[in-house]
Structure formats: structure tokens, C-alpha cells
C-alpha positions as CSV (number, residue, x, y, z in Angstrom):
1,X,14.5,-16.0,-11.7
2,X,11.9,-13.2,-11.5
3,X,8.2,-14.2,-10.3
4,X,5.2,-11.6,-10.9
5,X,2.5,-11.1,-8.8
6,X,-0.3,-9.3,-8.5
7,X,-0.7,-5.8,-6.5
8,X,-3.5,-7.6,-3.8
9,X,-0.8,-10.6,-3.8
10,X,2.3,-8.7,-2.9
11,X,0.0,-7.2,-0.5
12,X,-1.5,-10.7,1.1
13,X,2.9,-12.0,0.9
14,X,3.7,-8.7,2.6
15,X,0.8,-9.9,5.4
16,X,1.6,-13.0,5.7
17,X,5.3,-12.9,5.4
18,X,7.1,-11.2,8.1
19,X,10.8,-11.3,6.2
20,X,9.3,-9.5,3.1
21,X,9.7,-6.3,2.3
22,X,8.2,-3.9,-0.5
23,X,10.7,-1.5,-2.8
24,X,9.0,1.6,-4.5
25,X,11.1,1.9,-7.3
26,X,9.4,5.0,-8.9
27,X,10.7,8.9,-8.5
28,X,10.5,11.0,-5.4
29,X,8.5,13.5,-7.3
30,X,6.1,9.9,-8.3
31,X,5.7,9.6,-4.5
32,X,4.8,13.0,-3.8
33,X,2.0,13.7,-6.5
34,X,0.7,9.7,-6.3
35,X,1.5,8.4,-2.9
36,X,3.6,5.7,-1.5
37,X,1.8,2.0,-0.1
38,X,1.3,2.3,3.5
39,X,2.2,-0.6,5.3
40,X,1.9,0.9,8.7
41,X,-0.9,-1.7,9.2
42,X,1.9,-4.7,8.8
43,X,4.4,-3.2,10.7
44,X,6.0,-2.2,8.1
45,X,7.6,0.6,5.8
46,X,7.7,1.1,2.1
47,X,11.8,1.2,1.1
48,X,12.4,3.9,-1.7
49,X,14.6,3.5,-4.2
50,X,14.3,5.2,-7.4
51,X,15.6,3.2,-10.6
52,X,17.5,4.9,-13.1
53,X,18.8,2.5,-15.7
54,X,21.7,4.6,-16.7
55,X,23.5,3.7,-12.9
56,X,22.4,0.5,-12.1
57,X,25.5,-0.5,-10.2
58,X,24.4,2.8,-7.8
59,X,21.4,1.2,-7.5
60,X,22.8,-2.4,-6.8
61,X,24.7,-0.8,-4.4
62,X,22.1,0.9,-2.6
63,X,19.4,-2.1,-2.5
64,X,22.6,-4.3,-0.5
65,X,22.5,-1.6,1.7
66,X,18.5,-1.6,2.4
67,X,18.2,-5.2,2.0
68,X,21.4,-7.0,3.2
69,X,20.3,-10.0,3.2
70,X,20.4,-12.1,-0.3
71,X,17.5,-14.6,1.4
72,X,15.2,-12.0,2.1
73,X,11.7,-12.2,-0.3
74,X,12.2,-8.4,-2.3
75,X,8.7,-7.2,-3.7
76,X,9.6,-4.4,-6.0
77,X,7.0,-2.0,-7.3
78,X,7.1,0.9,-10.0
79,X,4.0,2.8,-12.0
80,X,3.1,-0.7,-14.2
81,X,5.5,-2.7,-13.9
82,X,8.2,-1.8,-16.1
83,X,10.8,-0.3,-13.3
84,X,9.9,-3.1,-11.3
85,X,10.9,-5.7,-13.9
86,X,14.1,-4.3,-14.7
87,X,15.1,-4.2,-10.9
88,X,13.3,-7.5,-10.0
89,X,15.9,-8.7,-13.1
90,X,18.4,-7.5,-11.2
91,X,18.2,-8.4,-8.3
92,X,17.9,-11.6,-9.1
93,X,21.2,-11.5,-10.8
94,X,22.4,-10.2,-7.4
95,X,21.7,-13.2,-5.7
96,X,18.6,-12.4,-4.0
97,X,16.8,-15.6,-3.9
98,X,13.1,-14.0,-3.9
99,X,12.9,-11.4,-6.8
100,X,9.3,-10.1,-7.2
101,X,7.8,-8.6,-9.8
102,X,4.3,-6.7,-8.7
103,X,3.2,-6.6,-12.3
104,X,0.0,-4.3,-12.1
105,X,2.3,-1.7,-10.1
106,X,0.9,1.1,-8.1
107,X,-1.1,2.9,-10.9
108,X,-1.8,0.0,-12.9
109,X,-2.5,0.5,-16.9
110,X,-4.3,3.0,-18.6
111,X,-8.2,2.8,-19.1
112,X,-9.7,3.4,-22.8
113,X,-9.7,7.4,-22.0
114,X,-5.7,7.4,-20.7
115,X,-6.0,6.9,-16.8
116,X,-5.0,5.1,-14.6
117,X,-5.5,3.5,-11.4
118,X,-8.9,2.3,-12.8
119,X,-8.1,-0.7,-13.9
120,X,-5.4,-2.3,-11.9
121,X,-3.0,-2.0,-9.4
122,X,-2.1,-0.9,-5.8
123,X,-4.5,2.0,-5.9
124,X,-7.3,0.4,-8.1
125,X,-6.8,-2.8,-5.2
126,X,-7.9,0.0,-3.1
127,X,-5.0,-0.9,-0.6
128,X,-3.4,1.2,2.3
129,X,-1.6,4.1,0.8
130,X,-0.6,7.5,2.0
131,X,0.8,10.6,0.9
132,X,4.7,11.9,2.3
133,X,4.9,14.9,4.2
């Protein structure tokens, strides 16, 4: 089972839960131009694993590799939420216990004039975010 949360929930679990850990599902070229959540602050750092729905077994195999454990809580984020559902799905079918869905995603929905990140999200939530080297 897949739960959905908010982006300013996934980031109060990621605060308050040391075990959880984030997955930015989107493209490398999505974390370049946008930015990745920066969880420097928590101790933390984003895991980055691009979806791509044509290989989900490579992907499968990838996210055991990151996140061996089947117990640990797995936040997974994408633009809006899309990405993030499918892998969240998943996952869940994996085994991992704690499948999350952050439903608003980093950019959120489009506004009435096309753009987003003015409506919801990580960066509408105005939470930590930074920009890869």
C-alpha cells in the first residue's frame, strides 16, 4: 500500500524520522536546471534515481541497492507526482513496508498561466533545496 503526503509532510517525516530517506525520482538533466531537496540540515542526502518505466526491474534493482532494507520508510519524489506514484507502486510491491508518495512533488502543478512551483510543492513549501555542481 502506497500513502501520499504532502511536500512540507515528507519534509516534517524526513525531520522527525531518522530511518527515512527521500528518492528524487526525476532526470539528471531535471536536477540540474531545477535543483535537488537539500537535506544537509537533517543530516541527510537526497538518493537519485531516475524512473524510466520501460526498465523497471533496473530500477528495482538499483533502489535494493540504495535502500537495502525492506523496513526502511522510502519517500519518493518526481516533478508532480506522477514518477513518484509509479515507483512508490513499486516499491511497495517490493516489499518495502513504508512506500510514500509526496503527491505535490518538487515543482508542484501548474498555475492558470502554465508554471509551476507557484502553487505547490517542495519549492513552492519554500524548503531547503540546492543546485548540483
Amino acid at each position: 500500500m502506497v500513502d501520499c503526503i504532502s511536500a512540507r509532510a515528507a519534509w516534517e517525516r524526513l525531520t522527525a524520522d531518522k530511518d527515512a530517506v527521500l528518492i528524487d525520482v526525476r532526470t539528471p538533466g531535471e536536477w540540474q536546471l531545477v535543483g535537488l531537496p537539500d537535506l544537509s540540515t537533517l543530516d541527510k542526502d537526497v538518493k537519485t534515481l531516475s524512473w524510466d518505466p520501460y526498465d523497471a526491474n533496473g530500477f528495482a534493482l538499483s533502489l535494493r541497492e540504495l535502500v537495502p532494507s525492506l523496513e526502511t520508510p522510502v519517500l519518493f519524489l518526481c516533478r508532480s507526482g506522477v514518477r513518484s506514484q509509479q515507483t512508490a507502486e513499486l516499491a511497495a510491491h517490493l516489499g518495502y513496508v513504508e512506500a510514500v508518495n509526496v503527491v505535490e512533488g518538487y515543482e508542484g502543478q501548474p498555475d492558470a498561466n502554465g508554471q509551476r512551483g507557484r502553487v505547490c510543492g517542495w519549492q513552492y513549501e519554500n524548503l531547503p533545496l540546492y543546485f548540483p555542481g
